[in-house]
N, C-alpha and C positions, 0 to 999 in steps of 0.2 A: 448669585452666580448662575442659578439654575436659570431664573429668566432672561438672562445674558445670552446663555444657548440656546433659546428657546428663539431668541432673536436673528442668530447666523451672526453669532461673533463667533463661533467655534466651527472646527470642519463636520463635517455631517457623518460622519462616522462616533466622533464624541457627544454630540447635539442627540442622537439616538441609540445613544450605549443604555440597554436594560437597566433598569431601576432594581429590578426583582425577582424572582423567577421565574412566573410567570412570564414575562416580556422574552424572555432569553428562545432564542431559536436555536434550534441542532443539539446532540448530545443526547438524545434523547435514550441511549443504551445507559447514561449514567444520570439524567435528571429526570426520566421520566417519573409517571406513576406509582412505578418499584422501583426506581432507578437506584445502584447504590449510596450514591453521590450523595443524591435528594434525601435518600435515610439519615446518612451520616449529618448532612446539612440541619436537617432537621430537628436530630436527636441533639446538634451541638458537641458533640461527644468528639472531641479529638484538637491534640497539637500540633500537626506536622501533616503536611500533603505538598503529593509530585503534581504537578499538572504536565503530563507529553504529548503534543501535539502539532500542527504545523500553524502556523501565525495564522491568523483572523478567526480562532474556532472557539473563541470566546472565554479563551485563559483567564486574561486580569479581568473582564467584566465579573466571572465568577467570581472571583478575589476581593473586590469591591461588592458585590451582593453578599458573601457571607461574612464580611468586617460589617456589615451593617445592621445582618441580622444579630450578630453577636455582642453590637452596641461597640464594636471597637475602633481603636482607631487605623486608619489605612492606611498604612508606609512602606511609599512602593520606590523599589532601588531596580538597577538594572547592574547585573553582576559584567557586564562589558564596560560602565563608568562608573560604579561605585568603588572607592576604596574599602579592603578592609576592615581601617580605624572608624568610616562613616558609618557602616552600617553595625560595627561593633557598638556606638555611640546609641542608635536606634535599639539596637537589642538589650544593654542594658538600662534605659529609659521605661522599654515595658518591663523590666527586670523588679525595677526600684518603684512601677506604679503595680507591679504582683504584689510585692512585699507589703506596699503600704495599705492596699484599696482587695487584692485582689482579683483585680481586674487586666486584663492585656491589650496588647497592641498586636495588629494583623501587620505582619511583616510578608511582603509580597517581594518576593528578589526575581525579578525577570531573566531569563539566559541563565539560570544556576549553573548551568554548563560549561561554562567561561573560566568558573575558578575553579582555581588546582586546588590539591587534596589537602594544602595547609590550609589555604582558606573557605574550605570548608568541614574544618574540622574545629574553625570558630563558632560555630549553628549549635556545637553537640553539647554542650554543658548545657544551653539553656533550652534546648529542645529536651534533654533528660528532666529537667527540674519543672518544663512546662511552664516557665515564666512568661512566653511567648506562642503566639500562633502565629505557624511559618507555611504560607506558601513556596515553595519554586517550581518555577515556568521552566521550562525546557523544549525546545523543538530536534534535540539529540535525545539519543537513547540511551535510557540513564542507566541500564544494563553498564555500556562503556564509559560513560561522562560523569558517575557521581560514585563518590563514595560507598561502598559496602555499610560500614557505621552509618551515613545519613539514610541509603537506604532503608536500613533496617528498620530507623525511627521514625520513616514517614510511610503514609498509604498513597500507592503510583493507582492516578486516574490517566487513559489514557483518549486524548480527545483527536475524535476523529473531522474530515474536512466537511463542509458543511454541503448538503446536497442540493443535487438541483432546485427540491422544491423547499428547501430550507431557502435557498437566496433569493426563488422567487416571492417568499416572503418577505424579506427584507426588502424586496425592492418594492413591495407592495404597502409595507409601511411609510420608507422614506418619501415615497411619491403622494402619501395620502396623509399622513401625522403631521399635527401642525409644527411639531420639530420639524420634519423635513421639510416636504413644497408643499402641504395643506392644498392638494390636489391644483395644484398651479403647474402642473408637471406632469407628461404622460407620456408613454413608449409606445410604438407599434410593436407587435410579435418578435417578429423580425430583429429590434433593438435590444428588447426583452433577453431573449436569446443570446444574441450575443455578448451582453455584457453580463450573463450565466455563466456562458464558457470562458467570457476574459478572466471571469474571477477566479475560475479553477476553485471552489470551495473556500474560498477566503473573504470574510464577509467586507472585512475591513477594503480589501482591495476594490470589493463589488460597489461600496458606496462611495469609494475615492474614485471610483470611475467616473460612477453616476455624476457629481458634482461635479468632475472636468466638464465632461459634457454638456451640461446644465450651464456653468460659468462660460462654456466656449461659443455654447449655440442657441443662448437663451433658454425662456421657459417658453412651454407651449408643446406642441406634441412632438418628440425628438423621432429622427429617422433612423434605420441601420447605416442609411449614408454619414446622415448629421455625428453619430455618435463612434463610428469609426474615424472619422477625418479628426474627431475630437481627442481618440485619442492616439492618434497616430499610426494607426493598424487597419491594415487592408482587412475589408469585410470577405473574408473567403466563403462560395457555398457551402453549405456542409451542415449536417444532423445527423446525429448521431445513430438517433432511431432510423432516418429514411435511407433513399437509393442509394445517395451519391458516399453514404457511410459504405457502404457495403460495395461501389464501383473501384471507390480509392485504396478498402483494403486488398481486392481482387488483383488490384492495380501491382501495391508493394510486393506481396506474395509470389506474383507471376514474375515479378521483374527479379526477385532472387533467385528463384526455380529456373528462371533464360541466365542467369550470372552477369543482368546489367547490373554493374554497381551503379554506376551514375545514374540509372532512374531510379533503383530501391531507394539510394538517397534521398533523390526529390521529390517521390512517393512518402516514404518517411517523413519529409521537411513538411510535406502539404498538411499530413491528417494532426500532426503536432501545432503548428501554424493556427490550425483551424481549430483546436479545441479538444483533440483527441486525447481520452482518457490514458494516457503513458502506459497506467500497469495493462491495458487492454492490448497495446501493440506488445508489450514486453512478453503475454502470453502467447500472441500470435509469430513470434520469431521462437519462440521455445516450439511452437509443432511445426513451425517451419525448419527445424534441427535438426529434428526426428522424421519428418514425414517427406521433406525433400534433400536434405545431406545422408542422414540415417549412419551406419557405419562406413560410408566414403570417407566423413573425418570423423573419427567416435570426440576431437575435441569440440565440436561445433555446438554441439548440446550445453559442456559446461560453461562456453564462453556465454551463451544465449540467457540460459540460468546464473549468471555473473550477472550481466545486464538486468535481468528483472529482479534480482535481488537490490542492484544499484537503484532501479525507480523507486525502489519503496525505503532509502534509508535515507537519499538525497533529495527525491522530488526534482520538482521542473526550478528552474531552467537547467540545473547541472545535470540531469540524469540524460540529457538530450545526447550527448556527446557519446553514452557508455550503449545507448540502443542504435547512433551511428555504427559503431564499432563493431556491433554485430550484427547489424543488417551487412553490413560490406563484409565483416568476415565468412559470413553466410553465402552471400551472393559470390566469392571468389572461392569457395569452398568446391570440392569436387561432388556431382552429383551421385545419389541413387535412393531409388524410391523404393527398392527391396522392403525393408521393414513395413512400412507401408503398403505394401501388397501381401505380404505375408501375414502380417495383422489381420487383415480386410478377410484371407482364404482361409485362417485358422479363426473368425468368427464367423463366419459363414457357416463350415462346418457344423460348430455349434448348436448355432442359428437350426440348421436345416437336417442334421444327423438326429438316431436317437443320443439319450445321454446313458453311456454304456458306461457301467460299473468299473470304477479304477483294476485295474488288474491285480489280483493277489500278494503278486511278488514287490508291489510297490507299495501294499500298506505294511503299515506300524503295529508289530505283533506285540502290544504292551501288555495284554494279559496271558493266561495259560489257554482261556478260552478259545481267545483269536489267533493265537500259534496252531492248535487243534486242530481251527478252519481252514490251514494253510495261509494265514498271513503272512507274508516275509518270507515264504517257501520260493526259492530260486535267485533270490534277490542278489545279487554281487556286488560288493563295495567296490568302486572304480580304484580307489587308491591302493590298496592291496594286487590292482594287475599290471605290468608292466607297461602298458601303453598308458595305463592311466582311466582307459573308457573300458567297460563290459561290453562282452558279446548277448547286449539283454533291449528287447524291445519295452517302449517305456509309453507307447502311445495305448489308445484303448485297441481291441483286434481289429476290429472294423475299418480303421483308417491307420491300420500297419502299412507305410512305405507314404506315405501321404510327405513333402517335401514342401515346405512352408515358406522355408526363410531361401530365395535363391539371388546369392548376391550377384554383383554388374562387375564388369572390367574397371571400378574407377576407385580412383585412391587406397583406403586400407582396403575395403571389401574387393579387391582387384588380390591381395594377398593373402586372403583369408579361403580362398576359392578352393583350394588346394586340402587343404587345413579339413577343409567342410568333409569333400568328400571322402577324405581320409578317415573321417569323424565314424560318417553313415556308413563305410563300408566294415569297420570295425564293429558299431552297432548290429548290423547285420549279422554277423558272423562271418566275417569274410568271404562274403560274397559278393557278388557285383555293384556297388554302387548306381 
């Protein structure tokens, strides 16, 4: 079988699935050196593990290197088409070769996530008695998708996407091991690169590329042209590291800050298109929230943080839809860059003042000593006053009357204006704001 693949009867993803540990790339927070994984791997010591991660980050290859270390055998079911009776069938098979040999079967159930709570509440007798070693794969979070009981009786690895210079390994294999093109096969930079970014961290999708490409436009040294037309996708400019990363985000940013929707969009649609790191843009509309709506809309922050929490549970291509929503809510949001000014003059201060001693009235007199020194001497609990605010300055002396936060005529902060001054002329003492 092995020199069957070795031939290119199999796809070039299966043709160069690790043997062993060593071959295996990415993970390295759980397979390294110290790596937990590698420990446990190692020492053999365990019946039950979560694999969480997003496809191609070397879940089942795992699963198959430690059935092999273990001498066992490798029965892999996918909980989206297995019944069940079928995999009940497999469970008790190593059930009845525990009993006789003392020996197990690697049970690999892919999507654990798929089956409800009766049927996985089938796993738990024989993961207690340990007649089985059970993987399950999962790309949800088994926090919500698995059981509290199965939880409990397995150990959650969680596998991260594979990096840049992770894929540029792989491609650096496939193009040179005689599983892949045994150096029959070569990229420019250029090509290199792009089918990094197509992969987005998925190794499996990065050598499913490579092959189209390869099947589409021969072997020989492939172009960014050759290997975009190959696979259907316009080769957009773009690096991550260089200018034009840094022109297109200037680009989105400024076009919410003016309230085009329709360019934030196709701003947005470009750096995503081209390869853009999602959770990077999901940060960048989280201080585009804060630093150009600010309290115009105080909802603009949570919708933004809605979104970048949506990148990281769904990933690409769904999460595209949930960083539209708030690039556009952003961009038709009312403006004001108050906080953002206010920030910038109350660290400047900082920056550029001495750093003068909290004032008396504002520390915490928790001993008899510090009550002594006048800690806590003056201090007024706001609640106990009828407006709710003391007539107590709360800044250091030096920058009493110092006015930080001064909000704009637009949206909430247009209502708050009022409110404010009412604030500082109470602080004061009733005097002139």
């Amino acid at each position: 079988m092995v020199e069957g693949l070795w031939q290119g009867k199999a796809p070039l993803p299966e043709r160069l699935r690790p043997q062993d540990l060593s071959e295996l790339v990415g993970q390295a927070h759980l397979l390294g050196e110290h790596g937990p994984l590698r420990a446990l791997i190692e020492a053999g010591s365990f019946t039950a593990l979560i694999f969480w991660g997003p496809p191609g980050t070397g879940k089942t290859t795992l699963g198959r290197i430690i059935a092999a270390r273990l001498g066992a055998k490798f029965v892999q079911a996918s909980a989206a088409l297995a019944s069940t009776s079928e995999v009940k069938k497999a469970l008790e098979s190593s059930r009845e070769l525990w009993q006789r040999t003392g020996g197990r079967d690697l049970l690999f159930l892919d999507e654990v996530h798929r089956w409800n709570r009766a049927q996985q509440d089938v796993l738990l007798p024989y993961l207690e008695e340990g007649s089985i070693v059970f993987i399950g794969a999962t790309t949800e979070n088994p926090s919500f998708a698995l059981r509290p009981a199965l939880l409990s009786r397995a150990q959650l690895f969680v596998f991260e996407p594979l990096s840049p210079g992770d894929l540029r390994e792989l491609l650096s294999r496939a193009l040179t091991d005689g599983r892949g093109y045994g150096g029959r096969v070569s990229l420019t930079p250029e090509a290199e690169s792009f089918l990094v970014r197509y992969a987005d961290g998925d190794a499996r999708r990065l050598l499913t590329a490579l092959e189209t490409a390869v099947a589409a436009e021969g072997e020989g040294k492939l172009t960014l042209a050759q290997v975009s037309r190959a696979l259907g996708r316009k080769a957009l400019r773009y690096d991550r590291a260089g200018e034009e990363h840094y022109n297109l985000i200037s680009a989105l940013h400024k076009s919410i800050r003016n309230s085009d929707v329709d360019a934030a969009l196709y701003w947005l649609a470009r750096m995503l298109e081209s390869g853009e790191d999602p959770r990077y843009l999901a940060r960048r509309l989280v201080r585009i929230a804060s630093e150009d709506v600010g309290l115009a809309d105080p909802h603009a922050l949570r919708l933004a943080v809605a979104a970048a929490q949506a990148v990281e549970q769904v990933g690409l291509p769904e999460c595209e839809l949930a960083l539209a929503q708030a690039a556009v809510y952003l961009a038709l949001a009312p403006k004001s860059n108050a906080l953002y000014t206010g920030y910038a003059a109350a660290k400047r201060d900082v920056q550029e003042t001495i750093d003068e001693p909290v004032p008396l009235h504002l520390r915490n007199p928790v001993t008899d000593t510090m009550r002594e020194l006048g800690y806590g001497k003056g201090y007024q609990y706001a609640h106990d006053l009828p407006e709710g605010v003391a007539p107590m300055e709360c800044l250091p002396p030096g920058l009493v009357g110092r006015e930080y936060y001064r909000p704009k005529e637009a949206g909430w902060e247009a209502r708050v204006r009022e409110r404010l001054r009412e604030l500082r002329r109470l602080i004061r003492g009733n005097k002139q704001a």
